[in-house]
PDB file of N, CA, C and O in Angstrom:
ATOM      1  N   UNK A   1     114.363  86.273  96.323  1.00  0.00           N
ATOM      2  CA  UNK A   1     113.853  86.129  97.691  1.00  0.00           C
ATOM      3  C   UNK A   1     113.691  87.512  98.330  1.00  0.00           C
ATOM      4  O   UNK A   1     112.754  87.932  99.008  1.00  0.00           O
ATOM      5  N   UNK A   2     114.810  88.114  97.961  1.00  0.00           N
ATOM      6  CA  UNK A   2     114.604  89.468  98.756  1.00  0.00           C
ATOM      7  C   UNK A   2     113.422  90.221  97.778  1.00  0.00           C
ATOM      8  O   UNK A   2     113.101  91.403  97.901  1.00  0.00           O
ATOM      9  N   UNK A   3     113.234  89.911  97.451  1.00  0.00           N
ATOM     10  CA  UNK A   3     112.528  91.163  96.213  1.00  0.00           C
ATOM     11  C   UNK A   3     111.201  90.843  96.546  1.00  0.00           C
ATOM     12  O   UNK A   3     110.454  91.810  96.696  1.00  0.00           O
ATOM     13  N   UNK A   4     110.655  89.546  96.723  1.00  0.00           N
ATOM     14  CA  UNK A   4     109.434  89.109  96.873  1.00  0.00           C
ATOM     15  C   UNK A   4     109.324  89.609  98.853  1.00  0.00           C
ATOM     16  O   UNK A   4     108.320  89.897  99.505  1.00  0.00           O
ATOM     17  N   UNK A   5     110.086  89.568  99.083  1.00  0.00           N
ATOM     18  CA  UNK A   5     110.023  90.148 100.809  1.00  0.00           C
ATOM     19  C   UNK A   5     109.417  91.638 100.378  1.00  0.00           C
ATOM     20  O   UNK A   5     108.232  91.949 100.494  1.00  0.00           O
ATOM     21  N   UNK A   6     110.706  92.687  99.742  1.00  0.00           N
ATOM     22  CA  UNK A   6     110.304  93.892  99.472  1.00  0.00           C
ATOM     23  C   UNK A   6     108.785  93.833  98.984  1.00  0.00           C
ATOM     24  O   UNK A   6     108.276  94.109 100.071  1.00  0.00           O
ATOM     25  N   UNK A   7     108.206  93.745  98.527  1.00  0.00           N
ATOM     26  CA  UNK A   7     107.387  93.690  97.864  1.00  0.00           C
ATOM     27  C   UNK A   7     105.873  93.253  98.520  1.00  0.00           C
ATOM     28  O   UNK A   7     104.769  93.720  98.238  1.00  0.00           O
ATOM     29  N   UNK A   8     106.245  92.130  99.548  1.00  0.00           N
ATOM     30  CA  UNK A   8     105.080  92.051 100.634  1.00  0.00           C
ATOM     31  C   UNK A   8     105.158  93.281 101.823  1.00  0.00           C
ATOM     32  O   UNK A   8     104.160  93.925 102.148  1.00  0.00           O
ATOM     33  N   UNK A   9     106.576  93.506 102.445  1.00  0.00           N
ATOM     34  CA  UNK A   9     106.093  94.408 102.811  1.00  0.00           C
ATOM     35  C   UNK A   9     105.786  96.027 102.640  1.00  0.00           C
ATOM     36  O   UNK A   9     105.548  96.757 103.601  1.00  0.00           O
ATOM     37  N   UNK A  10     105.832  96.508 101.148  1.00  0.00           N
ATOM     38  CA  UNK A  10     105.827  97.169 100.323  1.00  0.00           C
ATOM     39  C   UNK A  10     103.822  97.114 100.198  1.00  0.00           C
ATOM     40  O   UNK A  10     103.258  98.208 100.208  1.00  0.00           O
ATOM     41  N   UNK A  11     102.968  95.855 100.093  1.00  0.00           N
ATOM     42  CA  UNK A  11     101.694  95.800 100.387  1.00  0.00           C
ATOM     43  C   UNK A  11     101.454  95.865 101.512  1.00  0.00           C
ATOM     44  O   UNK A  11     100.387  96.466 101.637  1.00  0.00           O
ATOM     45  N   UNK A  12     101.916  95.531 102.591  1.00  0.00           N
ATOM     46  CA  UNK A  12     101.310  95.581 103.923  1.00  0.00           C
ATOM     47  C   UNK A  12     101.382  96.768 104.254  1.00  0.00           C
ATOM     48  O   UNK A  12     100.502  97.088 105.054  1.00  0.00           O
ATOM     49  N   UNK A  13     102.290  97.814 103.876  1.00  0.00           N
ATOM     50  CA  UNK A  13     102.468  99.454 104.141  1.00  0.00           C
ATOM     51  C   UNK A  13     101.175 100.303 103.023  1.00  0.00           C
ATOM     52  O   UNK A  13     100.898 101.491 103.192  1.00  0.00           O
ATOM     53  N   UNK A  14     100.774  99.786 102.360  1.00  0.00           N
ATOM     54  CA  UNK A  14      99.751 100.355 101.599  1.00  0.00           C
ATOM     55  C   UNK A  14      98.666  99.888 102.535  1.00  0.00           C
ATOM     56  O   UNK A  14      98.092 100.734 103.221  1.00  0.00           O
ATOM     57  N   UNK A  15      98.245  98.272 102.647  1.00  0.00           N
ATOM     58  CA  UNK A  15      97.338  98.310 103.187  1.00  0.00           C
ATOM     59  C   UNK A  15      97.122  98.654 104.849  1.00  0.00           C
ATOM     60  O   UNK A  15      96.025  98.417 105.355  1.00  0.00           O
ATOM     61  N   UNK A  16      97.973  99.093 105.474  1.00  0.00           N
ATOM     62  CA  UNK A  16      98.182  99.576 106.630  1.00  0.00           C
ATOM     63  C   UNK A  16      97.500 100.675 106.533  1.00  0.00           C
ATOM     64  O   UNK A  16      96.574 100.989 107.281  1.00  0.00           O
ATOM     65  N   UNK A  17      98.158 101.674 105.089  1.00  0.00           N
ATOM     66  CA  UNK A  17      97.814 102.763 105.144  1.00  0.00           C
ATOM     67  C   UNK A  17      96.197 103.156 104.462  1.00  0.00           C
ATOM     68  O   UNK A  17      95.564 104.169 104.757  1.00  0.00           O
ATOM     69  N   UNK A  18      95.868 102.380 103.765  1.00  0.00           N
ATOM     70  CA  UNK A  18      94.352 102.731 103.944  1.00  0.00           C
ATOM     71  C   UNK A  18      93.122 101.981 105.330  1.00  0.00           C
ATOM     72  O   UNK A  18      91.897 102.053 105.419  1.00  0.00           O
ATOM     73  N   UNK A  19      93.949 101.448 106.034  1.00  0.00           N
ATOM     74  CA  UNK A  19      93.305 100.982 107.245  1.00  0.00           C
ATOM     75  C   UNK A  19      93.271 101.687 108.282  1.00  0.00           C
ATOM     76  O   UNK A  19      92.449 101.658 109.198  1.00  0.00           O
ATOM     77  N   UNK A  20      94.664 102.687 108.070  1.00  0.00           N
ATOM     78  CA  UNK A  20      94.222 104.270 108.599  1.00  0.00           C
ATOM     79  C   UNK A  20      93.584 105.292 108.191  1.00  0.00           C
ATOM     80  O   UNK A  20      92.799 105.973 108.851  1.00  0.00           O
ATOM     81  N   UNK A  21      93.948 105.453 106.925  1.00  0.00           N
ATOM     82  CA  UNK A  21      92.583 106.346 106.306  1.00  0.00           C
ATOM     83  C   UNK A  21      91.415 106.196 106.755  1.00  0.00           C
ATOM     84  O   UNK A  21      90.869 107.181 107.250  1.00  0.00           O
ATOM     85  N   UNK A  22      90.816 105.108 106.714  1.00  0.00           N
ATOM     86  CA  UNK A  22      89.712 104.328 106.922  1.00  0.00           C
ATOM     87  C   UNK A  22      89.212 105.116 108.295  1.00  0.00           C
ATOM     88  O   UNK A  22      88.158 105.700 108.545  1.00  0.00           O
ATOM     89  N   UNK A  23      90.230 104.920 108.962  1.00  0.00           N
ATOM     90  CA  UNK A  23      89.797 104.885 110.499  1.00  0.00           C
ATOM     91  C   UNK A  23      89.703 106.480 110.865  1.00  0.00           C
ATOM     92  O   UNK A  23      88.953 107.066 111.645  1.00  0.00           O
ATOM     93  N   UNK A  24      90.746 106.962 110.008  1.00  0.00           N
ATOM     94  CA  UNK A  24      90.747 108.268 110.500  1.00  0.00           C
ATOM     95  C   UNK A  24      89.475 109.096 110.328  1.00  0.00           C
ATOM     96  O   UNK A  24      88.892 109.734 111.205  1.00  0.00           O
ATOM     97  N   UNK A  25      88.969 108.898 108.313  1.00  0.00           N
ATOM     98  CA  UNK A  25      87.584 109.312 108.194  1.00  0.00           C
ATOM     99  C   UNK A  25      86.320 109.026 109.316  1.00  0.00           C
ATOM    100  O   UNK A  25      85.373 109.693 109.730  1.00  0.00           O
ATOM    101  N   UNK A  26      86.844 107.669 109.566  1.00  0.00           N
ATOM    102  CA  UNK A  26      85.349 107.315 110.410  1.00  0.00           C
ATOM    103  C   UNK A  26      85.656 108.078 111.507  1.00  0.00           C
ATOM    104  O   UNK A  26      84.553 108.373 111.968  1.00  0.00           O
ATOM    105  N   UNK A  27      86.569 108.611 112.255  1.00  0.00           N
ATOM    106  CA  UNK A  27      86.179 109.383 113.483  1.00  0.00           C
ATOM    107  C   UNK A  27      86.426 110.385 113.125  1.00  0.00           C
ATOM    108  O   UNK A  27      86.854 111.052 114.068  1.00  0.00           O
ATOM    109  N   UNK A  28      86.394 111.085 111.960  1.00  0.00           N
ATOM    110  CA  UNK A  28      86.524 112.569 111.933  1.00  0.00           C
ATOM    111  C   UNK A  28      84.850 113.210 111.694  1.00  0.00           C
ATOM    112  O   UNK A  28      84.398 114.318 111.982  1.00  0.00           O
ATOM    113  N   UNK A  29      84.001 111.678 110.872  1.00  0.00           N
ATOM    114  CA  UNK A  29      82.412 111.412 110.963  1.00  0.00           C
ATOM    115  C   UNK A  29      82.149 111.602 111.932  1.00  0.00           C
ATOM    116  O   UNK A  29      81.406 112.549 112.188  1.00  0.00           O
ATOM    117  N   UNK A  30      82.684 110.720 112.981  1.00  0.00           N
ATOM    118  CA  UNK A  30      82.294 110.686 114.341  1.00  0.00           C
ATOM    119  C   UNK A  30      81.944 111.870 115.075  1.00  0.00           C
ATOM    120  O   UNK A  30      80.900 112.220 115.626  1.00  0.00           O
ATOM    121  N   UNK A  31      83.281 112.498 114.921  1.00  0.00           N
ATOM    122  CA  UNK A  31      83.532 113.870 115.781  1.00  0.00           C
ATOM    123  C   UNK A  31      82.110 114.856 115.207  1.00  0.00           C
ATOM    124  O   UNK A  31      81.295 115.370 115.972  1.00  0.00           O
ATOM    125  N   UNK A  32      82.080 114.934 113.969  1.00  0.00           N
ATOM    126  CA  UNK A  32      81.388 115.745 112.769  1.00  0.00           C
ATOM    127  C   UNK A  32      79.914 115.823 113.173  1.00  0.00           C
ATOM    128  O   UNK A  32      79.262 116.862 113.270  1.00  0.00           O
ATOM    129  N   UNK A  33      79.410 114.372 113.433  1.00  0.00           N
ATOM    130  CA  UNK A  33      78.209 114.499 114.080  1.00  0.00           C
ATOM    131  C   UNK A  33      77.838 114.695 115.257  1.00  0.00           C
ATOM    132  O   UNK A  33      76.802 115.262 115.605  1.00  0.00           O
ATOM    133  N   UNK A  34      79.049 114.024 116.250  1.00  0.00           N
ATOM    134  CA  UNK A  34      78.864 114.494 117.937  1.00  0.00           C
ATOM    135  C   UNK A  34      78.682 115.793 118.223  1.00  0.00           C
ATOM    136  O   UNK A  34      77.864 116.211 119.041  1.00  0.00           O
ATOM    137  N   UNK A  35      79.792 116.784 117.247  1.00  0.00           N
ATOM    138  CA  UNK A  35      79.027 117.915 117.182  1.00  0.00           C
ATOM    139  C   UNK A  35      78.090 118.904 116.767  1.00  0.00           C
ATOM    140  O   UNK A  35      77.791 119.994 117.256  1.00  0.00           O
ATOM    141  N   UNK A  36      77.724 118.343 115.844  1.00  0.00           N
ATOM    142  CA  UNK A  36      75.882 118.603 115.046  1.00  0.00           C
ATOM    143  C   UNK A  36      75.439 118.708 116.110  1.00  0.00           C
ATOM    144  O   UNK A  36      75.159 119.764 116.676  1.00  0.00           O
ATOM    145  N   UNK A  37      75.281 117.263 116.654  1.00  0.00           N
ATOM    146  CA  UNK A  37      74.362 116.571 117.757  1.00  0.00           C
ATOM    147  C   UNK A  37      74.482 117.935 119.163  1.00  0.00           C
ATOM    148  O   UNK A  37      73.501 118.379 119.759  1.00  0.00           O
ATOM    149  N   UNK A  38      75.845 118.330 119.391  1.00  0.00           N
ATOM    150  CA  UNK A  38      75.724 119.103 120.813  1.00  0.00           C
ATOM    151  C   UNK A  38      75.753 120.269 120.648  1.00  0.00           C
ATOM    152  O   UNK A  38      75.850 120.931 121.682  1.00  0.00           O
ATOM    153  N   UNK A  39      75.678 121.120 119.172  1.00  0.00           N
ATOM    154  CA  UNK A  39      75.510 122.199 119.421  1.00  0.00           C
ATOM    155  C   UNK A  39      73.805 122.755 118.573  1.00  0.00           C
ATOM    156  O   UNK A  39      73.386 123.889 118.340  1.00  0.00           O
ATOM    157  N   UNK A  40      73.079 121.148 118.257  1.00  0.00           N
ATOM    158  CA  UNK A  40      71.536 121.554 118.033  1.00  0.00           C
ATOM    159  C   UNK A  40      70.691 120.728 119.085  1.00  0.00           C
ATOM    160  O   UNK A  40      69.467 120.853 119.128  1.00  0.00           O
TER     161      UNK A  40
END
């Protein structure tokens, strides 16, 4: 019982953590082009 606990939340910390990755790339895009955009 415990092991199968460890273990879900052992996935939910992975997938947490590419749901930040995720997010982080997309606004570092974000930023990347806002400033293309304001300094042409």
């Amino acid at each position: 019982m415990s092991n199968s606990t460890l273990l879900n939340d052992h996935i939910e910390n992975c997938s947490d953590n590419v749901v930040w990755a995720f997010l982080v790339s997309e606004l570092m895009i974000f930023i990347f082009k806002w400033k293309i955009r304001g300094n042409f």
